[in-house]
C-alpha positions, 0 to 999 in steps of 0.5 A: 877722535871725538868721543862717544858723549859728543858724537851722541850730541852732534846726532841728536842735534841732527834729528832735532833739526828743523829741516830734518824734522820737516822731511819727516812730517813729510812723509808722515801721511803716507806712513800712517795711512800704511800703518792704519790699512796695512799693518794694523789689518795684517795683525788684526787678522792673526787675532781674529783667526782664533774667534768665532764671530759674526763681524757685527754683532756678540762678543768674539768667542775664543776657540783657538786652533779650531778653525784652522783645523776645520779648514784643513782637515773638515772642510772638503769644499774649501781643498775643492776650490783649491784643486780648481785654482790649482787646475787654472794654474796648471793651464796658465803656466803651461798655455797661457806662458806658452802662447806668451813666449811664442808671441814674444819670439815673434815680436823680438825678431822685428816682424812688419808692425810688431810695436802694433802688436805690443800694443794689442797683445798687452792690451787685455791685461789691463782691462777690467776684469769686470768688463772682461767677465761681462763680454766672455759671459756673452761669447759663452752663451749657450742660447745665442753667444757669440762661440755656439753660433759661430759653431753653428755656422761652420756646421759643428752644431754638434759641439755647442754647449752652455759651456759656463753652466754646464759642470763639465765645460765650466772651470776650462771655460773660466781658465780660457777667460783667464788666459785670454786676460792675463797672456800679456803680462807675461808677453811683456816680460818675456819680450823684455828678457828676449831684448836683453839677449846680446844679439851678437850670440845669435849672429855667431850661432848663425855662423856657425851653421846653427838652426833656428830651433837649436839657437832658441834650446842653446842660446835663448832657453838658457839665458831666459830661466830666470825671466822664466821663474819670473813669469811663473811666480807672477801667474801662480800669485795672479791666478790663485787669486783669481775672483773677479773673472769668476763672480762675472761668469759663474759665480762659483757654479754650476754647483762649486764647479768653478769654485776658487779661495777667493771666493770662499774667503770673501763669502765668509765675510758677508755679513751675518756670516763667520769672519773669524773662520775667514780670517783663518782661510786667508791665513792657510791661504796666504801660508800656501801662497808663500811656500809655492813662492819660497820653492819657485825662488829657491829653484830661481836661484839653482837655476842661477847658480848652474 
């Protein structure tokens, strides 16, 4: 058995080597381009949370906690941009999921010209969300949009409205627009979980005498739970998140009506503004982020276990 002295050498003499060293210098831009715009961002963050400064010009103030403790306890239009997002989330897990799943049933069970359909169905997620804000904007239109004239025509005149504009139409109108986006991500998921499915269960269900609907709450729920968890996790982290659909739409109006963290985060960083208040936010916010994720994983791995 060699003794430690030598083992030492033999391993210093490894990393030394030229070969090795040259697969390292390989990998060297890519790990300093993740140190400068990751980690030194990440860090430079928690220290600008505790000053009060402008971004441009001065000399940071060191305040401490006050920020934070502005946020969560002084700043009641910031907790009303995060009921918003939170009432976007609540419809994109219930709605949006729902149409996801029902969509991805029908294509898993070999419909005519289903791989059309996942084409078409995945194709709004990867769309700009620029370019989608711009044509909804268009639909919602309250003058001549595409939604109040179709209305018009069918004789619901009754119901037209200036739906992104007015306080009590707006945040479900944004949260339409997000759904319409974002389905397919969740579409692709699930079909990819209902394909995993032996589909020797299902014929011995079908033996059995066992309906369709009872083979979907007996043998396809169960086994999608995790799939489930999945997809919630995905559209909690997406749709809080949520600005690009927002500052193509409504740009946080009418009022604050349709307000999300996002936005208000980003609109501290403006200039002349307060980015020391803004990386605080982005704290609190990632921080809440990560609980809701802690918590969908925990009950991930419950559901697992049973």
């Amino acid at each position: 058995m060699e003794s430690q002295p030598i083992a030492l050498k033999k391993t210093l003499r490894s990393l030394l080597d030229w070969g090795t060293m040259s697969n390292y210098l390989f990998i060297l831009p890519a790990v300093a381009m993740f140190l400068t715009f990751n980690v030194y961002p990440y860090f430079k963050v928690f220290q600008l949370s505790v000053y009060s400064w402008n971004g441009i010009s001065g000399a940071p103030l060191f305040v401490g906690l006050e920020n934070f403790k502005d946020i969560l306890f002084d700043n009641p239009a910031w907790w009303a941009s995060m009921r918003n997002a939170l009432y976007i989330t609540l419809l994109a897990l219930t709605i949006q999921n729902g149409v996801a799943l029902l969509l991805a049933w029908l294509v898993d069970r070999d419909i005519k010209g289903g791989q059309i359909y996942r084409s078409i169905f995945f194709l709004p997620p990867i769309l700009s969300g620029i370019v989608v804000g711009l044509i909804w904007n268009w639909i919602y239109q309250g003058d001549f949009g595409l939604l109040n004239v179709m209305l018009e025509r069918m004789g619901l005149g009754a119901y037209k409205h200036a739906w992104l504009a007015e306080p009590g139409t707006a945040i479900t109108s944004l949260a339409v627009v997000h759904m319409w986006k974002g389905f397919g991500w969740g579409f692709i998921i699930l079909l990819a979980g209902l394909q995993g499915i032996p589909r020797d269960l299902y014929e011995a269900a079908r033996v059995d005498g066992a309906s369709e609907l009872r083979i979907f709450w007996r043998i396809t729920v169960p086994l999608m739970i995790p799939v489930f968890i999945l997809v919630s996790v995905l559209t909690v982290l997406g749709t809080m998140q949520l600005y690009d659909l927002v500052i193509t739409t409504t740009r946080g109006g009418p009022g604050s009506h349709t307000e999300v963290p996002m936005k208000r985060i980003l609109d501290e960083i403006t200039p002349g503004s307060r980015l020391g208040y803004a990386c605080s936010m982005g704290l609190v916010f990632g921080a809440i982020l990560l609980v809701v994720s802690m918590l969908q994983m925990q009950i991930s791995k419950r559901a697992k276990v049973d």
